[in-house]
C-alpha positions, 0 to 999 in steps of 0.5 A, spaced: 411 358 466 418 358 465 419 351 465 414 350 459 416 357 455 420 352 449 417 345 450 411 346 445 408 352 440 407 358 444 399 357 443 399 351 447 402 353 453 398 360 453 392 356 452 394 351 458 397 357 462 390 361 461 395 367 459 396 370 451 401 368 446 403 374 446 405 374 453 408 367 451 413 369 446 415 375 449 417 371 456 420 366 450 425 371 448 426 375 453 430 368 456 433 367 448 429 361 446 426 358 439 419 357 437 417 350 438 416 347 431 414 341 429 418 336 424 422 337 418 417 335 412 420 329 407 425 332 402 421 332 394 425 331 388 422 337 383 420 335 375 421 339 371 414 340 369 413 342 377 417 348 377 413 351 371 407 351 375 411 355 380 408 363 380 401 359 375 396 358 382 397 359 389 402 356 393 397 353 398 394 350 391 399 347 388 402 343 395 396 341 395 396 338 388 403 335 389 401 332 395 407 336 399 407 341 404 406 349 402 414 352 405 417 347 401 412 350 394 414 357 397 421 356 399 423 353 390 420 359 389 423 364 392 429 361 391 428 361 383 426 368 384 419 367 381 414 372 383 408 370 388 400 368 384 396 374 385 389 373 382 386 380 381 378 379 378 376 386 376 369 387 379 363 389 374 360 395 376 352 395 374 346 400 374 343 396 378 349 396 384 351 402 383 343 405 385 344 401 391 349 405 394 349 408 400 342 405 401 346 400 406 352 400 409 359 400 405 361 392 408 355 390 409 353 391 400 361 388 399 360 382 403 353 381 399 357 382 392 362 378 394 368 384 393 371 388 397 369 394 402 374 398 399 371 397 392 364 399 395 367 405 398 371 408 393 365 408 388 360 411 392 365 417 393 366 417 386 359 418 384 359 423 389 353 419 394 353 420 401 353 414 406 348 415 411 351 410 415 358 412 416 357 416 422 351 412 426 353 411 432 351 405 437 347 406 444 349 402 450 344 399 453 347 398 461 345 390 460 350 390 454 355 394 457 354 389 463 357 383 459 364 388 458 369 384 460 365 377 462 364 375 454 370 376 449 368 382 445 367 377 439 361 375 443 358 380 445 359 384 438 353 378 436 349 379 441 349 386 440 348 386 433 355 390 432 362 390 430 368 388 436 371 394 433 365 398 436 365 393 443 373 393 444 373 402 443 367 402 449 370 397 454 377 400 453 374 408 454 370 406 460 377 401 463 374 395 463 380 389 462 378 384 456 376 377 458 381 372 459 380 365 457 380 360 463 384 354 463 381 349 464 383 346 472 386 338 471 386 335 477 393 330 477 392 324 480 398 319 483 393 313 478 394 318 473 401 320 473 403 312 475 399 311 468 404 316 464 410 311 465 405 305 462 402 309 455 402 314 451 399 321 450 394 319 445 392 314 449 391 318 455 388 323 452 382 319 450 382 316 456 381 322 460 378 326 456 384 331 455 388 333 451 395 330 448 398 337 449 395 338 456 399 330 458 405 331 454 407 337 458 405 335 465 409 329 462 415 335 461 414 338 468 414 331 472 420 329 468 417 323 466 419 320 459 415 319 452 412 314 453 411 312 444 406 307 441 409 301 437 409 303 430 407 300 425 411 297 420 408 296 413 411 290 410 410 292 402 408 288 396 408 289 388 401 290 389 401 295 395 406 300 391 402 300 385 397 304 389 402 310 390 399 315 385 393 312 384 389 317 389 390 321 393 395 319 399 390 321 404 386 316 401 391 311 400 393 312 407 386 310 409 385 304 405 392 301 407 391 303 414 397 308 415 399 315 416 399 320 409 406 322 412 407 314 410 405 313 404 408 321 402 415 319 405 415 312 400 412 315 393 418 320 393 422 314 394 420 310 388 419 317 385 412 316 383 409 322 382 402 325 386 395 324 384 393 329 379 385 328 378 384 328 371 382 334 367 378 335 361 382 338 355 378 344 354 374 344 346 378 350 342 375 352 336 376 357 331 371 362 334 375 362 341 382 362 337 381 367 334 379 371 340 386 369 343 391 377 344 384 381 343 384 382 350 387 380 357 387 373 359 383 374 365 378 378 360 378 372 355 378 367 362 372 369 364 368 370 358 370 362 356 369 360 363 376 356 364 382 359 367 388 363 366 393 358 365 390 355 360 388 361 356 396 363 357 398 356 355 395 356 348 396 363 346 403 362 347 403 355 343 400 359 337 405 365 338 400 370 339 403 376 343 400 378 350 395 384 349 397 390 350 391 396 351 391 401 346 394 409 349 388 414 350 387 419 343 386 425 348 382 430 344 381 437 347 374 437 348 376 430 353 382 435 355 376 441 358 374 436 362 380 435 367 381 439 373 373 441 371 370 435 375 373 430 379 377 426 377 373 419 378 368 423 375 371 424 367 373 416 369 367 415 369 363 419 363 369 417 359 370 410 360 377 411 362 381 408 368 382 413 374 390 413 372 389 414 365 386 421 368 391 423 372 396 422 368 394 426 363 392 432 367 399 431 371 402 432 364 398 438 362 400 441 370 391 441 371 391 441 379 385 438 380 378 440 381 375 442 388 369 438 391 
């Protein structure tokens, strides 16, 4: 194990020792090494118009969209101090919805929404509905309990038609260790490690039916040296350059027969920017105009169904300021209302945020209302 522990990424010297990447990383830095990471992406020259897009969509998106990898978008941005993009679509509540809960399980109506459980699970207890699934507990069958420990609790919480939370509390109440992986067995022989002087792991690997990883190691462990494929080199022409940029580089890789990597490392040399599909511009008119600052972008996004940056870039070219909610008029009957019912219950029959309440009743020292 030691002699392996640093030579690749801890998941696949734990998948070739059978053992946890939790086990590797500790033994790693009990002996002060580093984890193995992979080589340094090519350096990109940044436009003006690509640091505006930073902190406007996910970084994961905007990598994509500039054809680079995902730290180099996160690293411009938090050394530019710009805030991560969070895109947080409010859940609209309906009568429908809301006679369905506690009919079936809180994450079971989430997933069929598309929300969160949490959301479920805060508006049934503001609406006061009991959840007659909350404390059904499972019956263990001793077959079922008989694949603890043989299957990993993922597959047996399949089969049994429950979650791995329920399978893993069962088998660590009765102390039945979790189901370890077993590495696969590679028997070496002198052909096999006479081949290794002569090709390379890829070639191997295709051959033997391994992995690249799997030779690469055992190449380490034996002291064998690499052994790399020839490369090859592309001798550019006027109308080879003229492809970069013109589709994505995985395509252009594709078509010219070399890596993404390639074609990445020599459009950033000729400063050719990455392909950007074309997007329609989106039909402004002056009913939609006039709707600009009378409610959140994201509101004013979903109700023209386009989204945020362009609901955001065309207010701000009209000069119209972001919208801003007007402050709640309390009146005394609204006022009788607090610390007399719940909280989410004066949220809900004054169509006010849960917050709103609160602060009122915090301002006027109301404790709250006992269920």
């Amino acid at each position: 194990m030691d002699r392996l522990v640093g030579t690749a990424s801890d998941r696949v010297v734990a998948e070739l020792l059978g053992i946890t990447p939790g086990a590797v990383r500790s033994r790693r830095r009990q002996r002060g090494l580093v984890n193995h990471k992979g080589p340094a992406p090519p350096a990109y020259r940044w436009r003006d118009e690509d640091l505006a897009l930073l902190g406007t969509m996910s970084d994961a998106a905007l990598a994509a969209q500039l054809g680079i990898r995902t730290q180099q978008v996160r690293g411009q941005r938090t050394r530019r101090g710009i805030a991560a993009y969070h895109q947080r679509t409010p859940f609209v509540w309906t009568a429908a919805k809301r006679r369905q809960l506690g009919t079936k399980p809180d994450s079971q109506l989430a997933k069929a929404w598309g929300t969160t459980t949490t959301i479920v699970y805060n508006q049934r207890r503001a609406l006061g509905i009991p959840s007659p699934f909350r404390n059904t507990r499972f019956t263990w069958t001793p077959e079922l309990e008989a694949l603890l420990g043989k299957e990993n609790d993922h597959t047996v919480a399949r089969i049994a038609g429950t979650t791995y939370q329920t399978v893993a509390a069962h088998r660590q109440r009765l102390g039945i260790p979790a189901a370890r992986p077993k590495a696969p067995v590679i028997r070496w022989t002198k052909t096999m490690i006479k081949a290794m002087a002569t090709a390379d792991n890829a070639t191997l690997a295709r051959r033997w039916g391994l992995s690249p990883s799997a030779i690469r190691l055992k190449r380490l462990e034996l002291g064998i040296p690499p052994i790399h494929p020839p490369v090859r080199r592309l001798r550019w022409t006027p109308q080879q350059v003229a492809l970069l940029g013109s589709d994505t580089d995985c395509a252009i890789a594709s078509r010219l027969g070399v890596t993404v990597g390639t074609i990445i490392k020599h459009r950033i040399r000729r400063n050719i920017p990455a392909f950007r599909p074309p997007t329609p511009p989106f039909p402004w008119t002056p009913q939609a105009e006039s709707l600009l600052g009378t409610m959140s972008d994201c509101a004013l996004a979903r109700t023209l169904k386009t989204t945020n940056t362009v609901i955001r870039a065309r207010r701000t070219l009209l000069g119209i300021p972001t919208f801003k909610p007007q402050p709640v008029q309390w009146t005394e009957p609204m006022r009788d209302l607090l610390g007399v019912l719940p909280d989410e219950d004066v949220a809900m029959r004054l169509d006010l945020s849960l917050t709103a309440v609160r602060k009122e009743r915090r301002i006027w020292k109301i404790p709250p209302a006992k269920r």
